[in-house]
N, C-alpha and C positions, 0 to 999 in steps of 0.2 A: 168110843175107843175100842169097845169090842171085836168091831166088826172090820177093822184094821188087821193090815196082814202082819204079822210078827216083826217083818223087815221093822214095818213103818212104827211099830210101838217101839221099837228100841232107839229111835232117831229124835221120837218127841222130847221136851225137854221141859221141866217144870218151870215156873217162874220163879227167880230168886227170892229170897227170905229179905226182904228189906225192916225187918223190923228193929232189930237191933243196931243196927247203923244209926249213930248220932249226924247232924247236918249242922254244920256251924251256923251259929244264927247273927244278929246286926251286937256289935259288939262284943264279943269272942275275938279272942288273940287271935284266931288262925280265918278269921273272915278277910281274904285278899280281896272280894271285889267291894265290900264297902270302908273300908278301915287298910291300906294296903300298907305294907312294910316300910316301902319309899315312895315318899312323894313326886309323882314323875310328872305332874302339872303344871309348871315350870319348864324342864330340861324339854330344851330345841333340837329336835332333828335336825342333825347338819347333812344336809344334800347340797352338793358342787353342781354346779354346771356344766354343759362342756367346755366350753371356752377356759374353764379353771380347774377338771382334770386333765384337759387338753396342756396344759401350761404346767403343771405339776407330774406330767411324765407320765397320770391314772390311766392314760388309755393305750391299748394292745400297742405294739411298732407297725404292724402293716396298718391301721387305722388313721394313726397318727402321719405317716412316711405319707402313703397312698391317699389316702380323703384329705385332712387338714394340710398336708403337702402339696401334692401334685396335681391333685383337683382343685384345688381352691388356687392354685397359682392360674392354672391352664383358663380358670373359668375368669380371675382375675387379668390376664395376659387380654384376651379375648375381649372382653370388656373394656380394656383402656385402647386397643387398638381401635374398636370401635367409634370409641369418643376422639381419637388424636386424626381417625381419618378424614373428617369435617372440624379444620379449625377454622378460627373466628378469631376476629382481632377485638372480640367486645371485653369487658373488663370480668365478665361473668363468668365467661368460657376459661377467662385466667385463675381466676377465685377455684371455679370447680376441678380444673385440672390439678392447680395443687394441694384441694380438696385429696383428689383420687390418687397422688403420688404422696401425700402424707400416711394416709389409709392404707398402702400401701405398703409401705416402709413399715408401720406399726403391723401389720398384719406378717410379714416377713419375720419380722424379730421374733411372735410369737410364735409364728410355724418351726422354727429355728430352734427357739430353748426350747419346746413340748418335745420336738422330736427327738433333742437330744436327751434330754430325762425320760423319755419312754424307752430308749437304741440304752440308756444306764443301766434301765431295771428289764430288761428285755430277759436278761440272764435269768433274773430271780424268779420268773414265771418259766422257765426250764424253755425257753428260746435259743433257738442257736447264736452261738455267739460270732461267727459270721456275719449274718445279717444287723447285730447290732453293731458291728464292727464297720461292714459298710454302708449304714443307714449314718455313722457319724462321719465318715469321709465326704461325704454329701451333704453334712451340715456345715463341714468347712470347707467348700467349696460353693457353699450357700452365702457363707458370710463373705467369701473374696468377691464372689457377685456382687454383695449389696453394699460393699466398700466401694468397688469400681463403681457402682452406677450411682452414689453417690460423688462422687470424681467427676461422674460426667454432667451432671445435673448441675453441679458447681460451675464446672468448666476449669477445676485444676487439673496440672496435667499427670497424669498416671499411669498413661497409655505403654 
């Protein structure tokens, strides 16, 4: 330490006094990791899915609008045009069709209340209220859709 230049003796630093310092031991009130306050060995992490903050309004409006919206319609659109362009008169092709227009319709209802619970709480996350404004004019023109194409599906008329 002598042979240090002044600079460097003044930067050194002694090791702390650990001597007087008590450590709680096994059984001591204040031991949290073996003896803790509350018992959390039991109590469930609740983590949602997306599908179920997707439905309870939990995710962003552009997330909701844009991905669970308009994506998943466009990639849904796409996909039943593919299947309705080689029909079949087999009983299979009828099963699966209304397989994919059931699934559909259920998939609609949920794109429909998520995004209008998300276009609700849009404000509360300091979103303009614009966009949640016309993200819900789109949800009710969402449902006059899926009234109509229920109408047409039926074959009442509504036209």
């Amino acid at each position: 330490m002598d042979k240090l230049s002044p600079r460097f003796q003044q930067l050194s630093v002694a090791p702390p006094n650990l001597d007087g310092l008590a450590v709680p031991g096994p059984g001591l009130p204040n031991d949290a990791v073996n003896e803790p306050a509350t018992d959390v060995s039991s109590t469930r992490i609740e983590r949602t899915n997306y599908i179920v903050r997707h439905w309870r309004g939990d995710l962003s409006l552009p997330v909701s609008y844009w991905i669970n919206g308009w994506l998943l319609s466009t990639g849904y659109l796409a996909g039943t045009v593919s299947i309705t362009s080689y029909p079949s008169p087999s009983i299979e092709y009828a099963v699966g069709l209304l397989i994919v227009i059931a699934l559909g319709f259920a998939v609609q209802v949920w794109q429909l209340i998520g995004i209008w619970r998300s276009a609700c709480k849009h404000t509360e996350r300091r979103g303009r209220k614009i966009w949640a404004c016309m993200a819900q004019v789109s949800v009710v023109f969402g449902w006059l859709s899926l009234v109509r194409s229920i109408f047409e599906l039926l074959g009442l008329p509504g036209k």
